[in-house]
C-alpha positions as CSV (number, residue, x, y, z in Angstrom):
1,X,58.0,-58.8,29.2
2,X,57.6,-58.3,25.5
3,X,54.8,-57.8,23.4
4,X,53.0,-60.8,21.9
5,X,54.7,-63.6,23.2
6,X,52.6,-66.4,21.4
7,X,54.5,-66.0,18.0
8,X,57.5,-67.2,19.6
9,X,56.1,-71.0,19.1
10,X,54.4,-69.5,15.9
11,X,51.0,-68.5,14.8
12,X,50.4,-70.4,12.0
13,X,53.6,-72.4,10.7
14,X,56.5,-73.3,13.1
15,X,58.8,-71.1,14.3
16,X,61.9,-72.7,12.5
17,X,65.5,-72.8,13.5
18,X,67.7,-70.0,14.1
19,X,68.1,-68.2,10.8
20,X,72.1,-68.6,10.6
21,X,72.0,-68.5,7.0
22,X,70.7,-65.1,6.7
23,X,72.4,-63.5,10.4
24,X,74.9,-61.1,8.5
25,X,71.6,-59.5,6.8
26,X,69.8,-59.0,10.4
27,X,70.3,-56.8,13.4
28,X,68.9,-59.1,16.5
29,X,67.8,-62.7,16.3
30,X,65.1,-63.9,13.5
31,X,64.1,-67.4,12.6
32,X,63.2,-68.8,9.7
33,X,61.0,-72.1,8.6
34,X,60.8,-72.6,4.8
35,X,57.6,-73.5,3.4
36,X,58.0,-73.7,-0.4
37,X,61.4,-74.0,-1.8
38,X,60.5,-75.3,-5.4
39,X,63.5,-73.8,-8.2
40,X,61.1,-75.2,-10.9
41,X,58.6,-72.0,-9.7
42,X,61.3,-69.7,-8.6
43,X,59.1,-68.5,-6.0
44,X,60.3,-69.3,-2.5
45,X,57.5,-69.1,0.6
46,X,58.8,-69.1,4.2
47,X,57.6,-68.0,7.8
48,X,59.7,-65.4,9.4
49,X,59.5,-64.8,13.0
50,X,61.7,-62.2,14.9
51,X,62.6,-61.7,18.2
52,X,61.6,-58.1,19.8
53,X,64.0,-55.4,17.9
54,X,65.4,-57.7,15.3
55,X,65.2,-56.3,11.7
56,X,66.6,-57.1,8.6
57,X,69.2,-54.5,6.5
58,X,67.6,-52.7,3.8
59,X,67.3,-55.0,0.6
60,X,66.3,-55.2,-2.8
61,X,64.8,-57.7,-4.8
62,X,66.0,-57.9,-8.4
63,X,63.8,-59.6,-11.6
64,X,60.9,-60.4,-8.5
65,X,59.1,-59.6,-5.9
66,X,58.6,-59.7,-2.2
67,X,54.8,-59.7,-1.2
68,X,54.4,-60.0,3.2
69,X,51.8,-62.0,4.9
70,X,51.7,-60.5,8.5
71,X,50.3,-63.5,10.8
72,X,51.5,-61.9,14.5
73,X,52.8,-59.3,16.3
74,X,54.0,-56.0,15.8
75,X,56.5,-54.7,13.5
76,X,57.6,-52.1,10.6
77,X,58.3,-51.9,7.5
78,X,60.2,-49.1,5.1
79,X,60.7,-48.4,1.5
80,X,63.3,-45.7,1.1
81,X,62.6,-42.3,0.8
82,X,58.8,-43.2,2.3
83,X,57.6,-43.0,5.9
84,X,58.0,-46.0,8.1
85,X,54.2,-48.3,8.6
86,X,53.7,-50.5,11.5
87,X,52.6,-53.9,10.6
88,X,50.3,-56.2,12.5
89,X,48.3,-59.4,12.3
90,X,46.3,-59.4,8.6
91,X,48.4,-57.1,7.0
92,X,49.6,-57.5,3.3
93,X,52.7,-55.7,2.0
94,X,53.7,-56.0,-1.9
95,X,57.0,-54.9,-2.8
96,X,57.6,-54.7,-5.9
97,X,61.4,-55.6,-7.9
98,X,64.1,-53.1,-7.5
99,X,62.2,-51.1,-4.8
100,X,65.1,-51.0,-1.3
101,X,63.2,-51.4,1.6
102,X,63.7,-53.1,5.3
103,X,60.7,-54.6,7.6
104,X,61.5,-55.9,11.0
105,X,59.7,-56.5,15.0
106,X,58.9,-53.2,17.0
107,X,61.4,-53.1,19.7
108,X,59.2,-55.0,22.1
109,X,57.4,-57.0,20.4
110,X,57.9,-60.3,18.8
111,X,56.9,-60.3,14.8
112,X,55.8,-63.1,12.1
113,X,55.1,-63.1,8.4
114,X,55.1,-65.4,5.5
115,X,57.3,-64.1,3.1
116,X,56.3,-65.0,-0.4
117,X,59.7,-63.7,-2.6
118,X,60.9,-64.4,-6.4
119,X,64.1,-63.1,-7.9
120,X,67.4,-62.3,-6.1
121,X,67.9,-60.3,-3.1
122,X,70.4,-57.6,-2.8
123,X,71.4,-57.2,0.6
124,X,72.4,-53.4,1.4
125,X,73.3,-51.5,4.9
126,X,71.9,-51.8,8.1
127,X,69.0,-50.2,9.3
128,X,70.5,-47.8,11.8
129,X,70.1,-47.8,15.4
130,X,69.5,-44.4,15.8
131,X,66.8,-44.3,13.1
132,X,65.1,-47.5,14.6
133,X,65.0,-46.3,17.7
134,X,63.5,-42.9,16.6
135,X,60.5,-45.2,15.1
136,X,59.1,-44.7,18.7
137,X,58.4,-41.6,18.3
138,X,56.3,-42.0,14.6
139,X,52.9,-41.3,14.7
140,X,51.3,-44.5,13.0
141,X,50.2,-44.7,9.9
């Protein structure tokens, strides 16, 4: 059974529909509820939830921002050329414009945040298998 099975209905927000929109830019199933979706604040807020071992490709966000809200679960999150950091309930991540980076669930566990982002994203490679599954083996930090 996997990890943290509550976030599947959602901590906070709903759970949302399947994220079809956004599938190409994900390994594994993820859903996604939009909260704030305002173009005259060109911030958008949503709640992501994925499913144990979903992550998203490494991205970038141009002329913005990406900060995480972490509200459940367990999961990661990479900038390049840095080590990997678990993520679990209560933690913050700000990344800041032009910085590639990926965030995802731990294999088994399921994984929420609110994901407050401005500017464009630039959607770049997967995240590999092989490198995922070594995040096993990282000592956390």
């Amino acid at each position: 059974m996997a990890g943290f099975e509550e976030v599947k209905t959602g901590v906070i927000f709903p759970i949302g529909e399947k994220n079809a929109a956004y599938a190409q830019y994900f390994s594994g199933q993820s859903y996604l509820k939009t909260l704030i979706a305002d173009p005259e604040i060109n911030v958008g807020v949503a709640n992501v939830t994925f499913e144990p071992g979903c992550r998203n490709n490494w991205h970038i966000h141009h002329d913005g921002f990406q900060l995480l809200l972490v509200t459940g679960g367990e999961g990661w999150y990479q900038e390049a050329g840095q080590l990997p950091r678990t993520l679990k309930a209560g933690d913050v991540v700000v990344t800041r414009g032009g910085v590639k980076h990926w965030h995802g669930a731990a294999r088994n566990a399921w994984f929420e945040h609110i994901a407050i982002t401005a500017g464009q994203a630039e959607w770049l490679e997967p995240v590999s298998d092989e490198a995922y599954f070594a995040l096993d083996n990282q000592e956390e930090n």
